[in-house]
C-alpha positions as CSV (number, residue, x, y, z in Angstrom):
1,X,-17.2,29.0,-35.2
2,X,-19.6,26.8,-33.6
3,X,-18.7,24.1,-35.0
4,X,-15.1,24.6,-33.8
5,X,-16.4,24.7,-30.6
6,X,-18.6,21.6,-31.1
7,X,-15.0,19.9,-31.8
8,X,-13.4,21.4,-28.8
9,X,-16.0,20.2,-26.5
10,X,-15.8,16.4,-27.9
11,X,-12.4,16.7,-27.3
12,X,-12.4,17.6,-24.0
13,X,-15.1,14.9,-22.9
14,X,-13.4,12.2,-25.1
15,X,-9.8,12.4,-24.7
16,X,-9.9,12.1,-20.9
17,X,-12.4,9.3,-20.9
18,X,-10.3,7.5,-23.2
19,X,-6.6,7.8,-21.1
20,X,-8.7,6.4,-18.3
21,X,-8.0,2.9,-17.9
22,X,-5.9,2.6,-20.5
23,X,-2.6,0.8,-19.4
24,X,0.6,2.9,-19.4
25,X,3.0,2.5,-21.9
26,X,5.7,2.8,-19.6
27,X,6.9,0.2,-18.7
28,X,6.9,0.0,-14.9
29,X,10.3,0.4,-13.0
30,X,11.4,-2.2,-10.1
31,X,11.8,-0.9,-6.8
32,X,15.2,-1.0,-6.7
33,X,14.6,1.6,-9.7
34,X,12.5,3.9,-8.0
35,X,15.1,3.6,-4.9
36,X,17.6,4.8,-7.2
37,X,15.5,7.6,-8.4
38,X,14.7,8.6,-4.7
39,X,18.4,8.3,-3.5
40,X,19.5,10.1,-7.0
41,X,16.7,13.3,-6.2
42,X,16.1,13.6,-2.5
43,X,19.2,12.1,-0.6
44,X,22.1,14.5,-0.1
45,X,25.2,14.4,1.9
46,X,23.0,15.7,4.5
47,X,20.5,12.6,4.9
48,X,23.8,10.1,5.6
49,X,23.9,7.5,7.4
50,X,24.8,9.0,10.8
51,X,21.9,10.4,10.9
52,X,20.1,7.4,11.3
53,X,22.7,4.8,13.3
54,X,21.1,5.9,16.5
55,X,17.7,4.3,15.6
56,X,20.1,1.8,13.9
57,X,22.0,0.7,16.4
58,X,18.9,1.1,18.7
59,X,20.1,3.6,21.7
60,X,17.3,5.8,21.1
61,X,14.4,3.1,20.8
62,X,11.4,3.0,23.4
63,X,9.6,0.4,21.9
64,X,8.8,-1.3,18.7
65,X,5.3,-2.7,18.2
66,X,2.9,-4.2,15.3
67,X,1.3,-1.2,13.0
68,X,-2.0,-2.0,12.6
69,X,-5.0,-0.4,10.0
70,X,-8.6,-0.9,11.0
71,X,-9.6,-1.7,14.7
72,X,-11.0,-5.2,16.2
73,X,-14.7,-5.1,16.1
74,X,-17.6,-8.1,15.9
75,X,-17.5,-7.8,11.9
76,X,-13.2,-7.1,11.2
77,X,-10.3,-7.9,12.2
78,X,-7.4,-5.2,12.3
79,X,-4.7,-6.1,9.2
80,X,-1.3,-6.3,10.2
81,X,0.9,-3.5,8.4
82,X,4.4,-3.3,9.9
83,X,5.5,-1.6,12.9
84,X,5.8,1.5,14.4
85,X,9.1,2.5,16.3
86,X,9.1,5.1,19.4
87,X,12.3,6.8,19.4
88,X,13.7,9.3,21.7
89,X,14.5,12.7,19.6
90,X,17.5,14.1,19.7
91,X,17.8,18.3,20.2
92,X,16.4,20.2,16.8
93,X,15.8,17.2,15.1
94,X,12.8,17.3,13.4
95,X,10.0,14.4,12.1
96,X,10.3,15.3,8.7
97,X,14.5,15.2,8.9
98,X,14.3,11.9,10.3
99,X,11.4,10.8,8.0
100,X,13.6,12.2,5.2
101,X,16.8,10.7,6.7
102,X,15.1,7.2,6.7
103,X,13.8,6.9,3.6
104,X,17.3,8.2,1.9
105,X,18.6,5.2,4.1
106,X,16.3,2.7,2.9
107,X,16.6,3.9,-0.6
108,X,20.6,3.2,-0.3
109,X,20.5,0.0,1.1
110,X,17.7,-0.9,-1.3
111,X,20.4,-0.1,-4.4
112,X,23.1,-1.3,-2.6
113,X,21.6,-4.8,-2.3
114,X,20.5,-4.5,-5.6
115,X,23.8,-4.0,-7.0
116,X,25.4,-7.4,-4.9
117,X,26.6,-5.4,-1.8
118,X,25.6,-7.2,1.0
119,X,23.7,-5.1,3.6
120,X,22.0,-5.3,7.2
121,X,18.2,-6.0,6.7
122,X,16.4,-3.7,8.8
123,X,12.6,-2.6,8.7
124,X,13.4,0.6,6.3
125,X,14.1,-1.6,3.0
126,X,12.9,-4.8,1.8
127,X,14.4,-6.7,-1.3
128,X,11.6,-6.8,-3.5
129,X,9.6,-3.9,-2.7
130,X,9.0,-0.5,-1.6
131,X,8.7,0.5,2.0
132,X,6.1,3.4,3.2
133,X,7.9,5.7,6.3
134,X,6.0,8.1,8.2
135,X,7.2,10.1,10.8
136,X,5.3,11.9,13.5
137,X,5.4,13.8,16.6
138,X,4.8,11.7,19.5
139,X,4.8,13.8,22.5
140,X,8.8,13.6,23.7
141,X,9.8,11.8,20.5
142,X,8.8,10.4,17.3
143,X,6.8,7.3,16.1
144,X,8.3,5.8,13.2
145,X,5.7,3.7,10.9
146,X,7.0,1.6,8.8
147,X,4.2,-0.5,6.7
148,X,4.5,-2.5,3.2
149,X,2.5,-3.4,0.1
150,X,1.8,-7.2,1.2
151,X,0.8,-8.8,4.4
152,X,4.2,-10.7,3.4
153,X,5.8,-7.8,3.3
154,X,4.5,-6.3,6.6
155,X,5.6,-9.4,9.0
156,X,8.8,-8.4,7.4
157,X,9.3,-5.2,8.5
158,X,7.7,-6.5,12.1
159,X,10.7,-8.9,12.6
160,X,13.4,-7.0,11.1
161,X,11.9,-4.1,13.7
162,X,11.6,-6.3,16.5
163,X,15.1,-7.5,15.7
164,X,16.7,-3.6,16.2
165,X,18.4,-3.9,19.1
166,X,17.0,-2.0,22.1
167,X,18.2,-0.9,25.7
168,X,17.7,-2.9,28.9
169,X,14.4,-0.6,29.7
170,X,13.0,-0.8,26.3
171,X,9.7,-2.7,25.3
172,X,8.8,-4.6,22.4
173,X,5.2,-5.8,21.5
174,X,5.3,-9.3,19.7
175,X,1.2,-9.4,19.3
176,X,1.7,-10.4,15.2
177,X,-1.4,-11.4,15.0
């Protein structure tokens, strides 16, 4: 008996310290994959694109300006990210509907493009990669941040964001840094 436990206790202490760092034998999926995946598991008939046309065609948008991580001090500099968008909400939405809402949109036209449609670029979906969206509460509406996997990637999504159209009284920040 205790040697069965002897063998139970190696077990435990060896097997996980052997799947760590070992590569996966998956092999890894593209992003316009994991959009699929996304659009096939999360995006209903209730996430369509009319949800999202008014941050689309920029009537709700306050402003659009760089997202930064870190802060300017003596010993860093702040990387640039992407942007954040300040949109006006509109009665019962919610940040997690329009959060869900944009990343079913940039999940479609992700696929779409992948599959030779062509398709608007805006700051919810790049070509080669994945975009992150987070949507918060911003006092009277929502900031929309929208950041990528490169530095490449988050110019990207700056211009395509600074590129929304916007109305007369709107502001946009061009600091890219």
């Amino acid at each position: 008996m205790n040697r069965d436990i002897g063998i139970f206790a190696f077990a435990l202490v060896v097997t996980p310290s052997t799947l760590i760092g070992c590569e996966s034998t998956v092999p890894a999926q593209s992003p316009a994959d994991r959009a699929a995946s996304v659009e096939r598991s999360y995006c209903t008939a209730d996430f369509s694109e009319s949800v999202v046309a008014r941050v689309l065609d920029g009537s709700t948008i306050e402003r659009v300006e760089p997202a930064y991580q870190g802060s300017a001090s003596r010993g860093s500099n702040p990387r640039l990210q992407g942007a954040a968008i300040v949109v006006r909400p509109v009665q019962g939405e919610t940040a997690e509907w329009l959060n869900r809402a944009l990343e079913c949109h940039g999940a479609h036209q992700l696929v779409a493009h992948a599959k030779g449609t062509t398709v608007r670029a805006d700051p919810f979906w790049l070509e080669d990669s994945i975009v992150n969206i987070e949507v918060t509460s911003a006092r009277d509406g929502f900031r929309i941040r929208v950041t990528g996997e490169s530095s490449a990637d988050a110019r990207e999504i700056l211009a395509r964001a600074q590129a929304l159209p916007r109305p007369e009284n709107a502001t946009a920040v061009f600091d890219a840094r």
